[in-house]
N, C-alpha and C positions, 0 to 999 in steps of 0.2 A: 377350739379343742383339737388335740392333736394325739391321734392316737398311731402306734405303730406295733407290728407284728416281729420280732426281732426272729422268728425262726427264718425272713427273708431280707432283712434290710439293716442297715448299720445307723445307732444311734451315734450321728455326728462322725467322728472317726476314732472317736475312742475304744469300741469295743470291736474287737473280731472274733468269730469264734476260730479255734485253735491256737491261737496265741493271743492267752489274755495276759492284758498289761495291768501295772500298778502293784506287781508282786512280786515274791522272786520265790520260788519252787525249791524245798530242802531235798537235798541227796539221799536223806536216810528212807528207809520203809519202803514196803513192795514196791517191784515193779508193775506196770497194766497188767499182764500177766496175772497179777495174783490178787488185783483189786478185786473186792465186796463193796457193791453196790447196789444199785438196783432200788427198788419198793423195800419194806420191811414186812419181809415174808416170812419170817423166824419167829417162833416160840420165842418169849420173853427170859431171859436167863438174866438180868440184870436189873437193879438201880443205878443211877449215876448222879452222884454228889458231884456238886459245881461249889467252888468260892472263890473270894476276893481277898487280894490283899493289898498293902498300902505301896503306893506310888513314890520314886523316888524324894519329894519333898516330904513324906509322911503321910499324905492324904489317905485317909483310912478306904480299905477296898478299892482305891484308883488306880491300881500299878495291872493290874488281871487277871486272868482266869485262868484255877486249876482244876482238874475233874478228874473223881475215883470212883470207880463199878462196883458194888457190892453185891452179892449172891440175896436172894428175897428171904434165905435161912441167917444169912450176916447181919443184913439187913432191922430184923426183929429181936436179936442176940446183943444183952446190954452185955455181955463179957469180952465183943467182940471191937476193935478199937482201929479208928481212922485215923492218919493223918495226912490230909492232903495235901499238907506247906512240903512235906519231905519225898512223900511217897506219888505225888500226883502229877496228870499228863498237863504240861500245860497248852493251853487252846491259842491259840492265834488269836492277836488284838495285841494292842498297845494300852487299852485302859480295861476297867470290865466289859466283856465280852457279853452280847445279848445274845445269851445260846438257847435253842429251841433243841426238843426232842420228837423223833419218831416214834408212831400209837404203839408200838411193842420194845422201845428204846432200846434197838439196837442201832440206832444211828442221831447222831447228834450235828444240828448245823447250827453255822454258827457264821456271822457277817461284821468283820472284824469291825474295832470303834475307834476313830478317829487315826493320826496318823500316818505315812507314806502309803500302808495298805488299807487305812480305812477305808468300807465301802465292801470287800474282796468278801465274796462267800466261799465259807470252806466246808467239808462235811467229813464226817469221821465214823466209822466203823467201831463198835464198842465192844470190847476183847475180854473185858474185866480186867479188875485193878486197875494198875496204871496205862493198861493195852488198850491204847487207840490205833486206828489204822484211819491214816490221811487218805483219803482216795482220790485229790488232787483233782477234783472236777471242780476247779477253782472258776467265780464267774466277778464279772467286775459291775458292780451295780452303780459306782463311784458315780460318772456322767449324769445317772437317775437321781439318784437317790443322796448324794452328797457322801462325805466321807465321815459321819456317824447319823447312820443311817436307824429308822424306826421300823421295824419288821419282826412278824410273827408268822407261825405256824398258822394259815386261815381256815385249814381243813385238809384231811390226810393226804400226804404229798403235794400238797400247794402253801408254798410261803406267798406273801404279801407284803411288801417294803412300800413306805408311804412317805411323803415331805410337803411339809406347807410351810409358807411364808407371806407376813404383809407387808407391802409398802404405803405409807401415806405419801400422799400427796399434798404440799402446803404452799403460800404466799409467795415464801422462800426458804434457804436454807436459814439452822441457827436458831439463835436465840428471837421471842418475841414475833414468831409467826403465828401465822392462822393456819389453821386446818383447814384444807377443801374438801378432799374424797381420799379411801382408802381402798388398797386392791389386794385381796388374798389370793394365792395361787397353789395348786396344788399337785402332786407329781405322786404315780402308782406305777410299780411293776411289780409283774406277777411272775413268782420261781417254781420253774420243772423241781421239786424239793427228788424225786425218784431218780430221773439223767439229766442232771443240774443244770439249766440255759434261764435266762430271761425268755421267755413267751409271748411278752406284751407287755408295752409302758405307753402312758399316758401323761396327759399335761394339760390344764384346763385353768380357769378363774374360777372361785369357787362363786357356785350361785346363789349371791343376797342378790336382793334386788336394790336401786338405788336411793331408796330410800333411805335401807339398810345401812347401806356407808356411808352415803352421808349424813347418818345419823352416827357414826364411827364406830359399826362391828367389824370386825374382824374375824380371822381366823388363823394363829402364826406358828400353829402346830398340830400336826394330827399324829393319831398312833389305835395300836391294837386292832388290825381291822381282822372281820370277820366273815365267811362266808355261811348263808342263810343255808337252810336244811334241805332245799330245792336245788342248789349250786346256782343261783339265779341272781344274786346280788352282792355287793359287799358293801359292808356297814360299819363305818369308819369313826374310829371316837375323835372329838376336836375339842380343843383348845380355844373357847370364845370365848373375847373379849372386846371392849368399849372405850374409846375412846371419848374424852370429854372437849366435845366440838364446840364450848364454851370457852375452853381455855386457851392461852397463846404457847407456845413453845418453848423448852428449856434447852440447856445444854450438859448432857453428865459429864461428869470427869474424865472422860475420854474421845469430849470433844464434838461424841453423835447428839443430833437433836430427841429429845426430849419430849414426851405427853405427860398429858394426869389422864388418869382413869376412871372411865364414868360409871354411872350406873346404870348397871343393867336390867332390860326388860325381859330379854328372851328369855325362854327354858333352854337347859341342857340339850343339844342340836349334835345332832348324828349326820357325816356325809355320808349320802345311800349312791354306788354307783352300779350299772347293770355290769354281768359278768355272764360269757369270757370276757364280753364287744368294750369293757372300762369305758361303755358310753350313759347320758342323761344322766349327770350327776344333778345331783337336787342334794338340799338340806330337811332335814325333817328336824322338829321342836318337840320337847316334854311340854305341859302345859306347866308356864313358870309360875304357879303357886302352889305345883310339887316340888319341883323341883328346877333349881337355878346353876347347878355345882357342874363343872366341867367333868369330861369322863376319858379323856386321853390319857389317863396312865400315870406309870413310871416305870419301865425297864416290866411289867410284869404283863402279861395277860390279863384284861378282866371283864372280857364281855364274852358269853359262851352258846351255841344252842342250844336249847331245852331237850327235855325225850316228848316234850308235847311238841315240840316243833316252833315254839316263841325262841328270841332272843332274850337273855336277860344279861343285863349292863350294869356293872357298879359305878356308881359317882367316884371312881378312886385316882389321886390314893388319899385325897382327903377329905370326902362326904363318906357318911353312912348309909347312903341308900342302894337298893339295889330295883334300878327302874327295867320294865318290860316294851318289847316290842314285838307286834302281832304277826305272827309266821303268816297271816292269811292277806292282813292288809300291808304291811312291811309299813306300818307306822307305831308311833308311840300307843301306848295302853293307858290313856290317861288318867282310867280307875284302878291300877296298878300301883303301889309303890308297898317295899317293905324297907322298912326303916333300922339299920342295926341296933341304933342305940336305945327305939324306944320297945324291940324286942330285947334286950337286953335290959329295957327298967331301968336306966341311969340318965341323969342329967346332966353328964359330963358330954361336949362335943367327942364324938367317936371316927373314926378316920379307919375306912377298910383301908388297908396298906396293901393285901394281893388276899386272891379268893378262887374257888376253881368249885366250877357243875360237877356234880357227879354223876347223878341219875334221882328220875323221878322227882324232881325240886329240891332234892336234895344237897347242898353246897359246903366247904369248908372255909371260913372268917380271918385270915389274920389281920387282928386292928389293934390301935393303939386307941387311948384315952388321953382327953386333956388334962394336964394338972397328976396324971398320975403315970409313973417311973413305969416302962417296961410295953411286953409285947404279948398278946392275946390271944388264944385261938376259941373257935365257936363255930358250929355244927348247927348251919341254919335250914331249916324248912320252907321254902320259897312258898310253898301252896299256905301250911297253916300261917307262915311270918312266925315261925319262934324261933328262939336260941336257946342254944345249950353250951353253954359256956364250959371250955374243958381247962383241965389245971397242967400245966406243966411244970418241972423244974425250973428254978430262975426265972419264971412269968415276970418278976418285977423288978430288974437288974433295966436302968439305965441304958444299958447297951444295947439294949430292942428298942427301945422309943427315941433315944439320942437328945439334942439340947441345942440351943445355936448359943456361942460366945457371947459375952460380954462383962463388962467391969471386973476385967481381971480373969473371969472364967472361964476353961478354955473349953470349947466345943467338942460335942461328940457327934460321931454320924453312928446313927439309930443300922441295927442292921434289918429289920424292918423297912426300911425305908428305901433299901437297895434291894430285896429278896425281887428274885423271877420265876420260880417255882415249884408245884405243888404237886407231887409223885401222886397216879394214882393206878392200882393194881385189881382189880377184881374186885373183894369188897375191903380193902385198906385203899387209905391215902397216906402217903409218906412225906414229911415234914422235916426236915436238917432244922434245929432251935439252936440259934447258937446266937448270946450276945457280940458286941463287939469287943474282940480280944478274951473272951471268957469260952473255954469250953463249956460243950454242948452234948444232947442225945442226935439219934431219928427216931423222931416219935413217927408210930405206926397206929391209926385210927380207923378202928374198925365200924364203918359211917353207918352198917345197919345197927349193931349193936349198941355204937356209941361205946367202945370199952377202947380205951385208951394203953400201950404199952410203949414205955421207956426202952426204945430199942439200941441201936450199936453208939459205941463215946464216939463224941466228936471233937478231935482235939484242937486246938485254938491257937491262936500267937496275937502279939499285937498288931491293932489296927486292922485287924482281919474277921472275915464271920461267912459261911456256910449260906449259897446265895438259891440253890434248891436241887428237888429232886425232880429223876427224868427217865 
């Protein structure tokens, strides 16, 4: 295991501070002089809508991210009208950008995805409307973290950027080998999110035991990590999977070798590592006859502390459960599980798509259904396990759930399936609903009351859809 301190030592020689590389610096907007920065120490004067839109081949929401501020009076005002294709700041990235926000969102960061600057953190100052202020405390995570990187907000001014990968080990290369052993590896650094630097990064083998692998687990992605309510650890969702150490080796059509995939025993598996020191990383297990369903994500946050001081973890983005881990043992809750779909009363498989704590067990749902067109929201109670399923306009437009091609039919990407999040204000949560290419509201849900209102239009274009509030 290899941990390093970056406020005294250079990762490899890629990073220095004062001139960081991989980017190139635009001439417009303040000088130091005039930068805001710092903590987010300001009164809350804004929302800030994020969306996506389509990539030069058409790829719907791939091309990147634009973001517009709304007043909290704009905000709940259905007369009052967005449109961020024309009117809005665009964010640094090359594809959708995974932008996080500050607990009083006036500052938004954001760690560009994939090409020449992928990797590059940037942070922005939130003006309203279209007024962002770059504050150019750009940091290069590229070396860490690769050049589309997995990271989130883990706790007020502390980002967390995470990567894993497996390699098998076999006979040979190609077609018609054996499987011998499997090695998962995994890579953490932790971000000043207040005077932007890398802090600390890490590097390590994730810890199965060998049996484990050679049994063919793995792990070849992690994401959404979390910091516990003590600052005392981080609790990292992963991506397991099982190789089928039966079978011999294929070749795909681009020539890499090839598994089939086994079946698996484990429960859903959490890396837990100590924090600041990113040392004794260990894996912790759900007991798998709760639960078997992976909980690394997509683009969204979905594991949050409690106000009782647990963890709670959605299986997302496509289980319906939302599993506990105990703030006192920092292990699974085995007699824990609340189930969306069967507080919900339906027999359709349910898929939480993204979901966000609010207080007291209280939480907000967005899920899809199998077999049925469209995108959900629901107003769950972690302590009793109920829902309260709320209605919105267009609930059931296609454009929220999305389709995969074939026999002639051409696919859609769900914009559910891309959202990253979930605006929450005192006692509202704020929600951008927009299908894909279909205008949309912000709905504004008032989580004690449950009284729902159709707040400001969200205007639309194609291939494009409203990725969240911040």
């Amino acid at each position: 295991m290899k941990t390093n301190l970056f406020k005294s030592v250079f990762f490899g020689s890629a990073i220095m501070f004062g001139t960081l590389m991989g980017c190139e610096k635009s001439s417009d907007g303040p000088g130091d002089d005039q930068r805001a920065s710092g903590a987010d120490i300001w009164d809350r004067k804004y929302i800030t809508l994020t969306a996506a839109f389509p990539d030069g081949e058409g790829t719907a929401g791939n091309g990147g991210t634009l973001a517009y501020a709304v007043t909290l009076d704009q905000a709940v005002n259905p007369n009052f009208e967005v449109n961020v294709f024309t009117n809005g700041y665009p964010l640094r990235s090359q594809r959708t950008a995974r932008v996080q926000g500050s607990s009083n969102g006036n500052f938004l960061y954001n760690i560009q995805y994939t090409g020449n600057d992928g990797g590059i953190f940037n942070k922005y100052k939130v003006e309203g409307e279209k007024n962002f202020v770059d504050t150019r405390e750009e940091v290069n995570t590229e070396p860490i973290l690769g050049s589309a990187p997995r990271w989130v907000v883990a706790a007020d001014g502390i980002g967390v950027g995470v990567y894993a990968s497996a390699t098998i080990t076999a006979t040979g290369e190609g077609k018609d080998q054996d499987f011998i052993d499997v090695q998962s590896e995994a890579k953490i650094a932790v971000l000043d999110l207040n005077n932007p630097e890398i802090t600390r990064q890490t590097e390590f083998t994730i810890p199965f035991t060998s049996e484990q692998t050679k049994a063919g687990y793995q792990i070849g992605r992690i994401d959404v990590p979390v910091l516990n309510a003590s600052k005392t650890k981080i609790f990292i969702g992963c991506n397991l999977t099982r190789t089928d150490v039966t079978k011999k080796s294929g070749v795909g059509n681009n020539g890499n070798q090839t598994w089939t995939q086994g079946i698996r025993e484990l429960g859903t598996a959490t890396l837990v590592v100590d924090y600041p020191s990113l040392t004794n990383p260990r894996l912790i297990y759900m007991d798998p006859a709760v639960s078997k369903d992976n909980n690394h994500s997509y683009r969204t946050m979905t594991q949050y502390v409690g106000t009782d001081g647990h963890i709670y973890q959605a299986t997302a983005t496509s289980g319906s459960q939302i599993l506990r881990i105990n703030g006192a043992t920092n292990e699974y809750d085995n007699a824990y599980n609340f189930d969306l779909k069967t507080a919900l009363g339906t027999t359709n498989k349910v898929s939480i798509r993204a979901w966000r704590y609010i207080k007291d067990g209280i939480g907000l749902v967005l899920y899809t259904e199998n077999g049925i067109n469209g995108g959900y929201l629901a107003l769950v109670d972690l302590n009793a396990k109920s829902a309260s399923k709320l209605s919105t306009e267009h609930q059931g437009d296609i454009g929220y759930s999305g389709r995969s091609g074939s026999d002639g039919i051409p696919a859609i990407t769900g914009s559910f399936g891309q959202f990253q999040h979930i605006g929450v204000v005192g006692d509202n949560v704020y929600v951008p609903m927009t299908p894909n290419g279909v205008d949309g509201n912000l709905y504004v849900i008032n989580w004690k009351t449950k009284q729902i209102t159709k707040g400001a239009k969200l205007k639309n274009q194609s291939g494009s859809f409203y990725l969240g509030a911040y």
